[in-house]
C-alpha angles and dihedrals in degrees: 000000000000092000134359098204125020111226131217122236071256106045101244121166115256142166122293108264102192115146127244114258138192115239108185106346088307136112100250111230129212114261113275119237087264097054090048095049094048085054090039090049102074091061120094124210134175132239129182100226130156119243084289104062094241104132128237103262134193123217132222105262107259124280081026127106129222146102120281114263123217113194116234116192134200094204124066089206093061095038085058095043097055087054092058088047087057100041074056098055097028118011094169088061090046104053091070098052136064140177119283131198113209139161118283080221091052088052096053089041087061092047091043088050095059110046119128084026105133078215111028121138116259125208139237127202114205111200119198109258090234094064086046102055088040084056094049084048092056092037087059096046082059090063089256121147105224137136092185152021128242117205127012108308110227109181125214125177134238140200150168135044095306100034115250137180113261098237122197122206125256125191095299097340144081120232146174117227119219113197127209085206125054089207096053079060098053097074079053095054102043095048088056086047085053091051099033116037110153081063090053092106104048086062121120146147130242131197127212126174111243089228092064094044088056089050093047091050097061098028097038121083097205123119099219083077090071091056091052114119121187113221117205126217110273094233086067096055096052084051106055086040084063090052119044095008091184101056110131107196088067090067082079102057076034089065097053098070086052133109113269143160108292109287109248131219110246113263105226 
């Protein structure tokens, strides 16, 4: 898998171009929408929704076409602050509205659902500005021209001669983390430097935007997309910890800051 999104001399977000590969003697498929929404359902974003559950949408400006947006952030922080921005321009809006925490799959189901609907609801992702800026700098370091990025950056490591992804294990698989933090992969990334130093070198990071991920997943026949693994900020998972303690489905993202064997660069 030598690149999951090809990217414009602007970085513009375009279609996953990964190339069709053989497993077993058999054509690999894309993921089905099962198998996307059980390795969408263990991130946590954020909504701003009243006690119903309807989100907070905003509307096209009059006289302009166009579909309602609903924000979906991946920071509960941001999410928060935009709701005291709002009790400041409209209290009496914001007092019927909170911060809700769902599932990243329950998000894309929703999108996926209404496709082809003349007034279904669209999506936007809201990125923290840190990660952004940390994606334009990477961008940058590649030789690209770019003053910003377009999409959600979700950032994966490489290494070795060719390249590959540094994968971690997981139970009996192999599989390639994909972090919405850049910081959350660093720990990842030293500890392969520490085992495998004469590796050290080889080692960079790599930023995708999680849109185009999503996209590759239902339209790409290659198997490394099955062995993706999306890796939520750690301050969400904290969050979401404080809250509903008991909440089985964060043991997953939890597992990914553990100790584990040393990661391993993909084998292509």
């Amino acid at each position: 898998m030598k690149s999951l999104v090809r990217w414009s001399t602007t970085a513009a977000l375009v279609g996953g171009t990964l190339m069709g590969t053989l497993v077993g003697g058999l054509q690999a498929l894309a993921l089905t929408p099962e198998q996307i929404s059980q390795k969408l359902r263990a991130v946590p974003v954020f909504t701003i929704a009243n006690n119903q559950g309807a989100p907070l949408v905003a509307q096209p400006p009059n006289g302009q076409k166009g579909n309602p947006v609903a924000g979906v952030f991946i920071s509960q922080k941001d999410a928060a602050a935009f709701l005291e921005n709002l009790k400041a321009k409209n209290p009496a809006l914001a007092k019927d509205v909170r911060v809700v925490p769902v599932s990243l799959a329950e998000v894309y189901q929703l999108n996926q659902g209404a496709q082809g609907k003349p007034d279904k609801l669209d999506f936007a992702y809201v990125p923290t500005k840190q990660q952004v800026d940390s994606a334009v700098a990477i961008l940058k370091q590649g030789g690209q021209q770019v003053s910003q990025f377009n999409g959600t950056p979700l950032f994966v490591a490489r290494a070795g001669k060719e390249k590959g992804f540094l994968t971690i294990q997981e139970g009996n698989q192999s599989v390639i983390p994909m972090f919405f933090n850049k910081e959350d992969l660093q720990p990842l990334v030293d500890r392969f430097k520490q085992q495998k130093p004469d590796l050290a070198a080889t080692v960079d990071i790599q930023v995708f935007p999680l849109e185009g991920v999503m996209e590759a997943m239902k339209k790409e026949k290659d198997p490394q997309l099955d062995k993706i693994v999306l890796i939520p900020p750690r301050e969400t998972i904290e969050f979401v910890r404080s809250q509903q303690p008991q909440q089985g489905q964060q043991q997953r993202p939890q597992q990914g800051q553990q100790q584990r064997p040393a990661p391993q660069p993909q084998r292509r």
